[in-house]
C-alpha positions as CSV (number, residue, x, y, z in Angstrom):
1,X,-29.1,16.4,-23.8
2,X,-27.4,16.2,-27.6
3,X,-24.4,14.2,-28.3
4,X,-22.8,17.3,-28.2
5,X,-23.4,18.1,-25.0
6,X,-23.5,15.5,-22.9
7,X,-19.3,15.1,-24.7
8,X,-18.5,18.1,-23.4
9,X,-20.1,17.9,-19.3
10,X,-18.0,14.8,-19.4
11,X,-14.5,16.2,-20.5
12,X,-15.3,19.0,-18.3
13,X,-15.3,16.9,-15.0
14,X,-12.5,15.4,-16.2
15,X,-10.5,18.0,-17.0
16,X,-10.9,17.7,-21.0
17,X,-10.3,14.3,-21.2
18,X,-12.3,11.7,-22.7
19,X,-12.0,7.8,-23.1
20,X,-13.1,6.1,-26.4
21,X,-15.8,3.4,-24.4
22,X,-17.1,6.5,-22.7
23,X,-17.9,8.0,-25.8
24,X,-19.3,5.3,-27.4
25,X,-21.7,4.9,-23.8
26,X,-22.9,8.6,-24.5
27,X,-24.2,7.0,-27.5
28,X,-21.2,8.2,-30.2
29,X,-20.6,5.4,-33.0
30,X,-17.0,4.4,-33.5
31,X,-17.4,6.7,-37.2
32,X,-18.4,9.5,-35.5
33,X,-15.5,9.0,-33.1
34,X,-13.4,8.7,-36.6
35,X,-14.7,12.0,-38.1
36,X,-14.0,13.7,-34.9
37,X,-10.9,12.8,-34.9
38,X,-10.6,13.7,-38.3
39,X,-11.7,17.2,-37.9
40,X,-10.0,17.7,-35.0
41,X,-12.5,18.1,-32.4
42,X,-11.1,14.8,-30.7
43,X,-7.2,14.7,-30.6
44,X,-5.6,11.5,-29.5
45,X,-3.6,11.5,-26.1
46,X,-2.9,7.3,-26.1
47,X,-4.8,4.4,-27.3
48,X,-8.4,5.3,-26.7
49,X,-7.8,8.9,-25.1
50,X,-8.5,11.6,-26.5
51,X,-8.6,15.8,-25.3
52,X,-11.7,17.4,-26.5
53,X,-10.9,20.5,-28.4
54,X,-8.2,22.4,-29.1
55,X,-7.3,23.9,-25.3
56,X,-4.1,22.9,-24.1
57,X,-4.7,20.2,-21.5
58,X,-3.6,20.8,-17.4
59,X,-1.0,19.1,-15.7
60,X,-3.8,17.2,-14.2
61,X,-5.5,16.5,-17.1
62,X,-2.7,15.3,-18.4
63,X,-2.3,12.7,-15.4
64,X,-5.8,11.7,-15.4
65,X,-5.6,10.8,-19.6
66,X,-2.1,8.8,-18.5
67,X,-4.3,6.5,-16.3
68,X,-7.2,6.3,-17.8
69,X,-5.4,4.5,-21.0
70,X,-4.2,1.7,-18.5
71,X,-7.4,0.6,-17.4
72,X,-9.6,1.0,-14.2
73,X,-7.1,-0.9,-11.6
74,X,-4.4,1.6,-12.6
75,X,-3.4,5.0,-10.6
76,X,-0.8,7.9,-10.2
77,X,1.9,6.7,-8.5
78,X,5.4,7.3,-7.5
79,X,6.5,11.1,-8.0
80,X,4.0,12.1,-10.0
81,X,1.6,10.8,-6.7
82,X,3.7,13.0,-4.8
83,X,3.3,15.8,-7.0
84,X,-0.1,15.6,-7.7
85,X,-0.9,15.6,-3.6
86,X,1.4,18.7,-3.2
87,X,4.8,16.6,-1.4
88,X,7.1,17.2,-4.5
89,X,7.6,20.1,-7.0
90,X,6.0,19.7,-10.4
91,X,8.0,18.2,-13.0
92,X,7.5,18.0,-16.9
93,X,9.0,15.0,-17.2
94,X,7.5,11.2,-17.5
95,X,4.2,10.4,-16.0
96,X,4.2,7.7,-13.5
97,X,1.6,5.4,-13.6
98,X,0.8,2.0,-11.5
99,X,-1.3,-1.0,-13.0
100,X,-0.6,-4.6,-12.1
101,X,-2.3,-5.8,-14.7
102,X,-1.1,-3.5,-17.7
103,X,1.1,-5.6,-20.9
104,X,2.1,-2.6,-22.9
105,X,3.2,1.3,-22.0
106,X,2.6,4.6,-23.5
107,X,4.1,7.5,-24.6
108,X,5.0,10.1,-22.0
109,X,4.5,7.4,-19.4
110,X,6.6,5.8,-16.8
111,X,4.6,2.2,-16.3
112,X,5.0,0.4,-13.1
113,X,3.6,-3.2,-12.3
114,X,3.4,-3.8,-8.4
115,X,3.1,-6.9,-7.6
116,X,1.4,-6.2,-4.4
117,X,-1.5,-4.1,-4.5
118,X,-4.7,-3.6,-2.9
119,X,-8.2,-1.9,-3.8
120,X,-7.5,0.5,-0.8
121,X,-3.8,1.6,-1.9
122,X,-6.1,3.7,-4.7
123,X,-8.6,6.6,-4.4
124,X,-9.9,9.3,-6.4
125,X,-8.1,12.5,-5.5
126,X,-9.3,16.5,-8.3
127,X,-10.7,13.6,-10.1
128,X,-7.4,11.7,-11.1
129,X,-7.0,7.9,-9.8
130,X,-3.9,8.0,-7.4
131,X,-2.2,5.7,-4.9
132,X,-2.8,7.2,-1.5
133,X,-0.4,9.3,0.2
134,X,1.5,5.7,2.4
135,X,1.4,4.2,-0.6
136,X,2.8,7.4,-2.6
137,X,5.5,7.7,0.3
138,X,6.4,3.8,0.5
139,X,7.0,4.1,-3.8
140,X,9.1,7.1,-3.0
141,X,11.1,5.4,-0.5
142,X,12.5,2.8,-3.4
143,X,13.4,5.5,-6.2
144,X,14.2,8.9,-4.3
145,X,17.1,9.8,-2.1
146,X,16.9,10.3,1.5
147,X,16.9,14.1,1.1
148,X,13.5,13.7,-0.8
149,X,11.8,10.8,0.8
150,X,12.3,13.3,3.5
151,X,11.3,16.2,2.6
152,X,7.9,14.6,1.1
153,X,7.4,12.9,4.2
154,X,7.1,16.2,6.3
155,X,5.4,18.1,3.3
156,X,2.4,14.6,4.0
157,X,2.8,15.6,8.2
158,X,2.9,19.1,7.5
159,X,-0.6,19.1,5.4
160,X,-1.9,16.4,7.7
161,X,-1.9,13.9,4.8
162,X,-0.9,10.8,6.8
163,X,-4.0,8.5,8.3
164,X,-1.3,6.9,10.8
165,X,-3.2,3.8,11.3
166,X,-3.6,3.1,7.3
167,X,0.3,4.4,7.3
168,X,1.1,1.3,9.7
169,X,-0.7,-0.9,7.7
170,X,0.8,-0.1,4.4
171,X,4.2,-0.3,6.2
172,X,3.5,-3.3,7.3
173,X,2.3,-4.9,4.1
174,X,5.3,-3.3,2.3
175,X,7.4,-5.7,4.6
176,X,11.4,-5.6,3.0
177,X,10.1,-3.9,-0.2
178,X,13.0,-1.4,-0.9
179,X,13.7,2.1,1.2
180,X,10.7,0.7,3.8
181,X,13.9,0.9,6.4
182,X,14.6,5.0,5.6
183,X,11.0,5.4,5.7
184,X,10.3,3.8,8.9
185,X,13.3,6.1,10.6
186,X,12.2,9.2,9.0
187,X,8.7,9.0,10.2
188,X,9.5,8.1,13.9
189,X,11.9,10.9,13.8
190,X,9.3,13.1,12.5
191,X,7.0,11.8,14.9
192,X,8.5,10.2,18.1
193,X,5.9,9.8,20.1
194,X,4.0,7.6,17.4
195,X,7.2,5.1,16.9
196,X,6.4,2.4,14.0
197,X,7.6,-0.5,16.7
198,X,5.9,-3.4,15.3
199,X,7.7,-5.2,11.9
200,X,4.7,-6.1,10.0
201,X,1.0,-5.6,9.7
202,X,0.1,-9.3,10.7
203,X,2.0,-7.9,14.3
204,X,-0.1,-4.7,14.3
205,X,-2.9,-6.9,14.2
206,X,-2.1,-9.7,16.5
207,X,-0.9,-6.4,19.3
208,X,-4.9,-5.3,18.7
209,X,-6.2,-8.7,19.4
210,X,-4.0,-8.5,22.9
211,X,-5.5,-5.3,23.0
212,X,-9.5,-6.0,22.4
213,X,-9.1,-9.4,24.4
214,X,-7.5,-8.0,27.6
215,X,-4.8,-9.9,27.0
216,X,-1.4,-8.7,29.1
217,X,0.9,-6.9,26.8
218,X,3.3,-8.9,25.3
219,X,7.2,-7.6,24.8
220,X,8.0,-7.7,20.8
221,X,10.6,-7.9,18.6
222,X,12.8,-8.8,21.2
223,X,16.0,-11.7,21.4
224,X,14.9,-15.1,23.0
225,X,18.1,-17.2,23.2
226,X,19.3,-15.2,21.1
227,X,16.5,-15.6,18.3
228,X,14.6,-12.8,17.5
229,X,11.1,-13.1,18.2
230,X,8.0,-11.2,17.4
231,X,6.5,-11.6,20.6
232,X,7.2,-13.4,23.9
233,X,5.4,-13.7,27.8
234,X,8.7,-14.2,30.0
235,X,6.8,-15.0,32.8
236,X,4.6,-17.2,31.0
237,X,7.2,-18.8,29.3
238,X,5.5,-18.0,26.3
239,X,6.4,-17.0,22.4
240,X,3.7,-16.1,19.1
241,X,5.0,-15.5,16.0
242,X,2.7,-14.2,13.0
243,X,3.9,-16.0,10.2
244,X,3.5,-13.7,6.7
245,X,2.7,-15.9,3.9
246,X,5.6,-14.0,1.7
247,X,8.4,-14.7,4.2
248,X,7.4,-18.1,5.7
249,X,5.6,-20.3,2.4
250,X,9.3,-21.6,1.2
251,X,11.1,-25.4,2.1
252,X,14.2,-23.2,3.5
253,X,11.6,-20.6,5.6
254,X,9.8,-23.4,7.1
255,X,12.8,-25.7,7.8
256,X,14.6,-22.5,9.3
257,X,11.0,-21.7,11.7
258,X,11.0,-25.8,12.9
259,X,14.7,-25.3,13.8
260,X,14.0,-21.7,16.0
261,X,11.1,-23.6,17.3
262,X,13.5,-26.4,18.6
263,X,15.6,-24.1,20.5
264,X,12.8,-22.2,21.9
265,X,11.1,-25.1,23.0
266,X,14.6,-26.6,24.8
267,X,14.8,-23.4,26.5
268,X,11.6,-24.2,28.3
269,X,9.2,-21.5,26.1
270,X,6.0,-22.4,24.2
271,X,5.8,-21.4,20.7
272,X,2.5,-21.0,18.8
273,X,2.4,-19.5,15.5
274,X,-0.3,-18.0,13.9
275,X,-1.0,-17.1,9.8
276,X,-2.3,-14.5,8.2
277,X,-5.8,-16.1,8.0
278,X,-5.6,-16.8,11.6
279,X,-5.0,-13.0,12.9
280,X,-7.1,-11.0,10.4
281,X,-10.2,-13.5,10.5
282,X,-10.1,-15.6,13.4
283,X,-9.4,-13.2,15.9
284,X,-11.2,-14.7,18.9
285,X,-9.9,-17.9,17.9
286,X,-6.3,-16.4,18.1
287,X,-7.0,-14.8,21.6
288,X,-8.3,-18.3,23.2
289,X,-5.5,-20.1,21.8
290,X,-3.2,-17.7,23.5
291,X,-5.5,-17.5,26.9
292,X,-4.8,-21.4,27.1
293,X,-1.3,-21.5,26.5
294,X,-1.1,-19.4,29.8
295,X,-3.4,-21.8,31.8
296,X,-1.4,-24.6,30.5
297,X,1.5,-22.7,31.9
298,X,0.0,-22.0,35.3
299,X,-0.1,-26.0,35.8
300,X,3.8,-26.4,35.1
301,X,6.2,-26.3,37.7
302,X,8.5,-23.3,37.7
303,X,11.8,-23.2,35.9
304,X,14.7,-23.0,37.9
């Protein structure tokens, strides 16, 4: 296949956008890349994009050539996510674009820099890197209004969009992050009888170890002596708490979890407390740990 060619197949899966190391990997030199672009058969979008031809580019090729200039980590994001899956209207304006990695913007471009992200917040969706619909939903939730998030949010149930096992989790993960409280109430009221009970993803977890280690259910999120706890036995005199690394790695955190602990433990309950590496990768550990706190409780004598 020519030069030629083999240009144009590529801008054609990608809607008629082409990146200046791809070109040079067809086998273009950097002065053929020049002449094109002194002709005009290559017309620069950002640093190292180009459109092939003269065709007016699509909204979506104008999406994919916004994230391709930030590198592969980066993705569609925010309304222009939304857009692009069919939850929002179209809009003209600025593209937005995630990458937690990216030092400079672009023209056109509305650059975000999350600090958490994850391989699996990202897939490929008409060819165009975007965050997936939670993650589109859980951006929305910090820079829409209600009326919006809303609306989006039944467009995502309403085009059966939402995986609700990966929407927990990327709740979960989100933890305080801004709007997460609207969006939590929206979806339950959208869908009731899937309620988003649990606080975190490191309780989502920790509820499926009960779960795969016929462990008895557990009550959660509910007030111990008036401390609120993530989970608690009564009758085993028993509390767990999954301990986040982002809420519980400060001196104040730690010094505030001893002194819960204290008043827990003077109440007569047990309190074990398990990380994030303990729930997601020690699970069986996790479940034994818990299965001998009970035994241990067997052999007390009863409160009275």
């Amino acid at each position: 296949m020519s030069l030629s060619a083999a240009t144009g197949e590529l801008a054609h899966q990608q809607h008629g956008v082409v990146c200046h190391t791809q070109l040079l990997q067809i086998g273009l030199s950097a002065d053929q890349i020049q002449r094109w672009l002194e002709r005009g058969r290559l017309r620069r979008l950002h640093v190292g994009i180009y459109a092939l031809g003269h065709e007016r580019l699509t909204e979506t090729g104008r999406r994919l050539a916004a994230v391709l200039c930030f590198g592969p980590q980066a993705a569609l994001s925010h309304r222009s996510a939304a857009v692009h899956w069919g939850l929002l209207t179209a809009s003209r304006g600025l593209i937005d674009v995630s990458a937690p990695r990216a030092k400079t913007g672009s023209v056109g471009v509305r650059l975000h820099r999350p600090r958490l992200w994850e391989p699996r917040d990202r897939q490929i969706e008409a060819s165009v890197p975007i965050t997936t619909v939670p993650r589109t939903l859980i951006d929305l939730a910090g820079c829409v209004p209600y009326g919006v998030l809303e609306s989006a949010a039944n467009q995502a149930m309403t085009l059966e969009l939402l995986d609700w096992d990966e929407t927990q989790r990327s709740i979960g993960i989100a933890g305080r992050k801004r709007g997460i409280r609207r969006l939590r109430a929206i979806l339950s009221e959208l869908d009731p009888d899937r309620p988003l009970l649990t606080a975190s993803y490191l309780e989502d977890q920790f509820l499926r170890i009960v779960r795969d280690f016929g462990l008895p259910r557990p009550e959660s999120n509910v007030y111990i002596e008036g401390i609120k706890v993530d989970f608690v036995w009564r009758a085993k005199r028993l509390v767990v708490e999954t301990d986040g690394d982002r809420f519980h790695s400060t001196v104040i955190t730690r010094r505030n979890d001893r002194q819960r602990d204290r008043i827990l433990q003077l109440a007569g309950y047990r309190v074990l407390r398990f990380d994030y590496n303990d729930v997601t990768k020690m699970p069986a550990g996790v479940a034994t740990q818990v299965r001998s706190a009970f035994e241990i409780r067997r052999g007390l004598p009863n409160r009275t």
